[in-house]
C-alpha positions in Angstrom: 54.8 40.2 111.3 54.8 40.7 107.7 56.0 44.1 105.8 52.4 44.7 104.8 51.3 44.6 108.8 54.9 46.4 109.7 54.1 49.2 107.9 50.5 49.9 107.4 48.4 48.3 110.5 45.5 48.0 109.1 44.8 44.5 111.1 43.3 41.1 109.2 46.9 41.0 106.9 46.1 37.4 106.9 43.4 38.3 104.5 45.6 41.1 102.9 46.2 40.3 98.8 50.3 41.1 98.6 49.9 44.3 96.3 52.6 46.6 97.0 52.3 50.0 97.7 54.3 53.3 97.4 58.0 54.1 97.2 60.4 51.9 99.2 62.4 53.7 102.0 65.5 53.0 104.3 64.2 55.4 106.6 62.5 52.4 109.1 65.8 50.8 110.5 65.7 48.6 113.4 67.9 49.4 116.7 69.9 46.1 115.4 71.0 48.3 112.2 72.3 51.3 113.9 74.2 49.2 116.1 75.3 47.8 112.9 76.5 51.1 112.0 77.7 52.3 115.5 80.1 49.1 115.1 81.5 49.7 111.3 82.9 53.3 112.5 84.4 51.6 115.3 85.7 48.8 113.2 86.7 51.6 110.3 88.7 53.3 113.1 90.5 50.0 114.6 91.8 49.5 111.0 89.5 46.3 110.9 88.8 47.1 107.3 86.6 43.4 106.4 85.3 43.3 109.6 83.7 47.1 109.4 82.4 46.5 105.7 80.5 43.0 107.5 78.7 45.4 109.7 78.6 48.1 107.2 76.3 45.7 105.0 74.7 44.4 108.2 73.3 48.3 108.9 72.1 48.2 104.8 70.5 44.9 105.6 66.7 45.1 105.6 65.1 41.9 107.0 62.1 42.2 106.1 62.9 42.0 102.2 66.4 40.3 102.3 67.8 42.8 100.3 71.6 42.4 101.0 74.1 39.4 101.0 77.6 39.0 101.8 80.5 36.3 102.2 83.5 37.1 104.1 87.0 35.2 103.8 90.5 35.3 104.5 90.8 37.3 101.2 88.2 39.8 102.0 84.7 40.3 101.5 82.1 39.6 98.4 78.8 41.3 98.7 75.5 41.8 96.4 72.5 44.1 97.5 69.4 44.9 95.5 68.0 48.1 94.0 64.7 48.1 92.6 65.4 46.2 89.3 69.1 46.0 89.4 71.7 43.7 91.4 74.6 45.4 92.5 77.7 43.0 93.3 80.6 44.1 95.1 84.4 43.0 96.5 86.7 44.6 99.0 89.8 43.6 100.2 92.7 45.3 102.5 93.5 47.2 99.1 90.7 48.2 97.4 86.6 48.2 97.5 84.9 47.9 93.7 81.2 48.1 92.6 79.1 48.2 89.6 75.8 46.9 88.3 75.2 45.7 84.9 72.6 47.1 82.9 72.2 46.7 79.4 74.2 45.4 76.7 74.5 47.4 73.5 73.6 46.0 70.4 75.0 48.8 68.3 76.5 51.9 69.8 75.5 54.9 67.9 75.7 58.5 69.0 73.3 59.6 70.9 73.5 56.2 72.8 77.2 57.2 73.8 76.2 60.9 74.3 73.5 60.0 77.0 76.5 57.9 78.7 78.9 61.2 78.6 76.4 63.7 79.9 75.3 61.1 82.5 78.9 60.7 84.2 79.1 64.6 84.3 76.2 64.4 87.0 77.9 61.6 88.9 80.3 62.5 92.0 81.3 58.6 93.0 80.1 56.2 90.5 80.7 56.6 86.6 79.0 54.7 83.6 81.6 52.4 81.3 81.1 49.8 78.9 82.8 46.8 79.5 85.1 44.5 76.7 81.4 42.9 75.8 79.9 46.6 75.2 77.7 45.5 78.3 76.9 48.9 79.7 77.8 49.4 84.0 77.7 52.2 86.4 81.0 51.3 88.7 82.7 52.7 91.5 85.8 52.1 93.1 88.1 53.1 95.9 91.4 52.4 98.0 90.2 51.0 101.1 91.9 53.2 103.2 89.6 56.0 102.0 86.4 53.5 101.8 84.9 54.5 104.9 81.1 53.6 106.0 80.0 57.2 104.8 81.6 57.5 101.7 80.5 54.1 100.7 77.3 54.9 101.7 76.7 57.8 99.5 78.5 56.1 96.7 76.7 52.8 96.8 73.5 54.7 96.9 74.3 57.4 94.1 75.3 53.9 91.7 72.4 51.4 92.9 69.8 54.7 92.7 71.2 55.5 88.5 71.4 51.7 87.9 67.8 51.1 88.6 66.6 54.2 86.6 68.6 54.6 83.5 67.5 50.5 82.4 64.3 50.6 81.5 64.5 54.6 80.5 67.1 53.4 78.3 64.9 50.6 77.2 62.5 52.4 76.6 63.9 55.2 74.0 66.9 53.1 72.7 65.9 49.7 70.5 68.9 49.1 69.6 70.1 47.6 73.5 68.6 44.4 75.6 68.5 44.9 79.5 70.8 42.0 81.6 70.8 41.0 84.9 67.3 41.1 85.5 66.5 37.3 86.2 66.1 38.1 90.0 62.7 40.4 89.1 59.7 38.7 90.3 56.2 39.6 87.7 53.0 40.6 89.2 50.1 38.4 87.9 48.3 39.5 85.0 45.2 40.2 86.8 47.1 42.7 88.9 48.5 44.3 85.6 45.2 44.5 84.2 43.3 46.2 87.5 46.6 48.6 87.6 47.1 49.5 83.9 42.6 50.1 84.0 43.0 52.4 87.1 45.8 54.0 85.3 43.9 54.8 82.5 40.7 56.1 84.1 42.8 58.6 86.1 44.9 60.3 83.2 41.8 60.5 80.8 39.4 62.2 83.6 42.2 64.4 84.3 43.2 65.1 80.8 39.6 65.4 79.4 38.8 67.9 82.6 41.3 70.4 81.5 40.5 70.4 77.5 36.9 70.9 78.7 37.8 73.7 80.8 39.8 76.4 79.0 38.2 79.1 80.7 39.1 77.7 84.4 42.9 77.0 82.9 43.2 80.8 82.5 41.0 81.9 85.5 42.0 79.4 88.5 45.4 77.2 87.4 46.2 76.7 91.0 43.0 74.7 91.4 43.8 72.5 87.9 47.3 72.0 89.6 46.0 70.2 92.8 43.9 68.2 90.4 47.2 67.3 87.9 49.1 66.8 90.8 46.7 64.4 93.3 46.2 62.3 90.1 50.4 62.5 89.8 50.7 61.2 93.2 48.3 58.8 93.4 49.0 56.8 90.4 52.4 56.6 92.1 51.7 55.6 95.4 49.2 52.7 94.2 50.5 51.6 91.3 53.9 52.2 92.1 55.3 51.9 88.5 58.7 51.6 87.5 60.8 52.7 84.6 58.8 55.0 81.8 55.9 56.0 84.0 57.9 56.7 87.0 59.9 59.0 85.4 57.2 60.6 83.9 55.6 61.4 87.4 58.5 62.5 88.7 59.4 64.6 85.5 55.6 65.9 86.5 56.5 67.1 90.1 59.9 69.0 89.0 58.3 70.8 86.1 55.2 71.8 88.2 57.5 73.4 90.9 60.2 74.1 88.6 61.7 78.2 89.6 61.4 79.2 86.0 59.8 82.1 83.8 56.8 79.9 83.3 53.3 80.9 84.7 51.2 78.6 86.1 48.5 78.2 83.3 51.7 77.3 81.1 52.9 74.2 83.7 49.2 72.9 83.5 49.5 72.6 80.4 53.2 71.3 80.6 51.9 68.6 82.9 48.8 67.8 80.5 51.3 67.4 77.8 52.9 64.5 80.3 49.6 63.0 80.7 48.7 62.9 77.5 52.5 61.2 76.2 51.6 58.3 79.0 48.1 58.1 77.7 49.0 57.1 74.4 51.9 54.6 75.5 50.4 51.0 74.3 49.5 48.9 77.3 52.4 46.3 76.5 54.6 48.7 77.5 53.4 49.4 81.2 52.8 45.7 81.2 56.5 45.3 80.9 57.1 48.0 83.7 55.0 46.1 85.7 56.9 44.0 88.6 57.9 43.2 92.0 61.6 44.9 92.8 63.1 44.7 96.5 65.2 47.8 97.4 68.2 49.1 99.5 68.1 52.5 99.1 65.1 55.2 99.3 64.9 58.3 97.4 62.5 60.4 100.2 64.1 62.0 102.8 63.0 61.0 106.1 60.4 63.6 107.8 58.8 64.1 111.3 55.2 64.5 112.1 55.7 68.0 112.5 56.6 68.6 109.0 53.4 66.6 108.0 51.4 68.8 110.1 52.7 72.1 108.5 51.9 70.9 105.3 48.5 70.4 105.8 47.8 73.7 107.4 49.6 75.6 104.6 47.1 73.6 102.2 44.3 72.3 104.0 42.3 75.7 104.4 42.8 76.4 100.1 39.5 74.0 100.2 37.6 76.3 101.4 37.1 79.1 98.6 36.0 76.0 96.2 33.7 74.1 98.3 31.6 77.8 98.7 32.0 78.2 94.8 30.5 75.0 93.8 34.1 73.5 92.4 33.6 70.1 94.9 36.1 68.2 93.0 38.8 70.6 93.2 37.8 71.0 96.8 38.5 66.8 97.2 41.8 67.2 95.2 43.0 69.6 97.8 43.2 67.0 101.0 44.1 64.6 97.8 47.2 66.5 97.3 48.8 66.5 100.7 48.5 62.9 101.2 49.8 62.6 98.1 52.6 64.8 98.4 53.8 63.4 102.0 54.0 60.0 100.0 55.6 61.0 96.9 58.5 63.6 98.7 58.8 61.8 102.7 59.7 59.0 104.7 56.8 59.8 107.0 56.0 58.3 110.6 54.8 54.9 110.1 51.4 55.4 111.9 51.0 59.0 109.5 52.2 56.5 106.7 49.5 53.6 107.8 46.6 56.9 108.1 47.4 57.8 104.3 46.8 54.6 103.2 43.9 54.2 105.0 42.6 57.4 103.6 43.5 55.6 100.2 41.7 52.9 100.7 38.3 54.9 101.8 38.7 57.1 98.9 39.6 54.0 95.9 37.0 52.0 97.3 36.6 49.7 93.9 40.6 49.9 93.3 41.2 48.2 96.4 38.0 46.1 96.0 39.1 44.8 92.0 42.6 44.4 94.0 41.3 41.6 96.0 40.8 43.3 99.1 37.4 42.9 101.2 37.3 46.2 103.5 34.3 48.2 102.7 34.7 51.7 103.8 32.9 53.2 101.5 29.4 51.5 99.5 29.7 52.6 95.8 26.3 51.9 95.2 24.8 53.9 98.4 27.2 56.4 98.2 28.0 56.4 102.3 30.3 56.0 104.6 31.0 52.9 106.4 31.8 54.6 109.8 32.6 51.3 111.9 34.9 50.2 109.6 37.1 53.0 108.9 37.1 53.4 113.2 38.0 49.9 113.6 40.7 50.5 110.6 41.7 53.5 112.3 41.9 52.0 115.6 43.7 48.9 114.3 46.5 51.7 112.9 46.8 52.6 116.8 46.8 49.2 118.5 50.0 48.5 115.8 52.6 51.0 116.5 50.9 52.1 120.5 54.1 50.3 121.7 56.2 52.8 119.8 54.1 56.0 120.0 52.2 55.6 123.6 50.3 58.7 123.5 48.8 58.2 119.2 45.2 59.5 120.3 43.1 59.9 116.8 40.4 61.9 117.5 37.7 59.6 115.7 34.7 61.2 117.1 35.8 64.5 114.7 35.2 62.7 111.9 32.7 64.1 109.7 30.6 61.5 107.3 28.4 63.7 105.9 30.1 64.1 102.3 33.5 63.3 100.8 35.3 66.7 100.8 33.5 67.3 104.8 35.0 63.7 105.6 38.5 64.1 103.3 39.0 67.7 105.6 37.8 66.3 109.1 40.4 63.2 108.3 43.2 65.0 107.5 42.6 67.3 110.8 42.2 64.3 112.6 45.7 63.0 111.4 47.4 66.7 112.1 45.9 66.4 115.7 47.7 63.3 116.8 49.9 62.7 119.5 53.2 61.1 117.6 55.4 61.4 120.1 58.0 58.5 120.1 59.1 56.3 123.0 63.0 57.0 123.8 
């Protein structure tokens, strides 16, 4: 079973183009890796130093993407693992365990270069960033083995792999004066795929944009609803283009400064955030081009989350549909449902079925996305403007036959669904996700 059928469901994933979706997480680990885990304590604790960092590495170890690799000897142990577009290589021995990651090399090292370096490290609490005797720039980490244990390097490998993956194309990006190294293991999308992305991209930040200058009046009068719109387009563009580098930072840099605890009133974050959208608007297309690529992953940056917490979340937003569909604001009514599944993705490690019904809900609502992706599902006819209702039940019943074996009693109430607009069908969907049975098999 491929990663595309392990975590979405969706059935014919022979058929399935491989675009990848959403942020990567560690949250789905087998039984095999926390017996991986369970055995590197043990191993810690026997004093069985090499032997424990094996298993260690084994519990890191996703099959599904081959994202760690390790050679033990008589000497010790020599590892490498994978994060996003960095590699990170590592040895251990009886003595000691060290780190790092290359990431750039500086052509000329000028202040604010260094500066950005300095403050950096401040933020750090295992790894630290160092230029080596070739002014190659590396985030590194280091400790005696005797205080290496699984959950310090754990922490530690992630803070370094997690800053080594951002700061090279951020860097990039505002320094010219530096070329990115140890990147030969990234794998390029097709150009096709850039094109569709970078087009979808576009047509999201200019309605958005373009919707706020045209609606001074609603900034002042109802920010909250501009917010759902700002942030649903946030989210989106993150989940389905999943960008790396500039634009990912961007989003993200969207999300902390619209919930930001500050002094700042909510028409003043719109427009905060439309200042964002704008700055990526203008960016020339070469340069998402260049952020555009295939990266495999150790590490996730969402915390994990139960079904329960999904649940909550759409009933503390859900029902703030309501007072726009009655005043005639429809697309701030669709934003709303927009937003949550948006959010879940962006923030969580979700359930895997609640992960597989947001997709879905993706791919119902991006109808020609998907379709100038390559993909043949028609849930929704552009041209008639309705509903294909046996496909999204099949879909959604696909979702179930997929992970029955691990949640026996997922019972989607399909028969809820209402078809009879977008916002009616977005709400009944979304109800129909918060009703479901996700309880897990022991």
């Amino acid at each position: 079973m491929n990663i595309f059928s392990r975590l979405f469901g969706t059935g014919k994933e022979e058929e399935a183009p491989k675009v990848h979706f959403g942020r990567y997480t560690d949250a789905y680990k087998t039984t095999d890796q926390y017996d991986a885990w369970d055995e590197s304590q043990e191993l810690f604790e026997s004093e069985k130093y090499i032997d424990a960092y094996a298993s260690f590495l084994d519990y890191l170890n996703d099959d599904s993407v081959g994202n760690v690799r390790y050679e033990k000897s008589a000497d010790g142990i020599k590892f490498e693992f994978f994060q996003g577009s960095k590699k990170i290589v590592g040895v251990a021995n009886q003595k000691q365990v060290v780190v790092e990651a290359k990431i750039a090399r500086a052509n000329q090292l000028d202040a604010a270069f260094m500066e950005r370096l300095i403050r950096r490290n401040f933020d750090l609490k295992y790894a630290r960033f160092a230029l080596d005797e070739s002014d190659v720039l590396t985030i590194k980490f280091d400790t005696y083995t005797l205080d290496g244990s699984p959950y310090k390097l754990y922490y530690a490998l992630k803070e370094l792999a997690t800053n080594a993956d951002k700061q090279d194309d951020l860097l990039e990006d505002e320094f010219q004066n530096i070329t990115l190294v140890g990147v030969d293991h990234l794998k390029s999308i097709s150009e096709k795929e850039k094109e569709v992305k970078h087009a979808f991209f576009t047509k999201k930040v200019k309605a958005v944009v373009n919707m706020i200058s045209d609606n001074g009046k609603t900034v002042e009068e109802y920010p909250g609803g501009l917010g759902y719109h700002l942030l649903n387009a946030a989210y989106r563009l993150d989940y389905l283009i999943r960008p790396e580098g500039f634009m990912m930072e961007s989003l993200e840099r969207i999300h902390r400064l619209y919930f930001s605890k500050d002094d700042q009133t909510m028409a003043e974050k719109v427009a905060m955030v439309r200042s964002e959208f704008q700055t990526l608007l203008e960016r020339p297309a070469e340069d998402y081009y260049r952020e555009m690529y295939i990266t495999t992953s150790t590490f996730g940056i969402t915390n994990p989350a139960s079904h329960d917490r999904v649940r909550s979340f759409i009933d503390g937003e859900l029902g703030n549909m309501k007072w726009f569909r009655q005043n005639g604001y429809l697309d701030t009514a669709l934003a709303v449902p927009g937003y949550i599944v948006g959010y879940c993705l962006f923030n969580y490690a979700i359930p895997l079925p609640d992960r597989a019904f947001f997709h879905l809900y993706y791919q119902i609502m991006e109808p020609a996305y998907f379709r100038d992706l390559g993909f043949s599902e028609t849930y929704f006819d552009t041209k008639k403007e309705t509903f294909n209702k046996k496909e999204i039940r099949r879909a959604i019943r696909n979702i179930v036959k997929t992970h029955r074996q691990k949640f026996p009693k997922l019972n989607p109430e399909i028969n809820s669904l209402d078809f009879t607009d977008a916002a009616g069908f977005a709400k009944s969907y979304l109800l129909m996700v918060r009703n479901v049975n996700m309880m897990k098999l022991q």
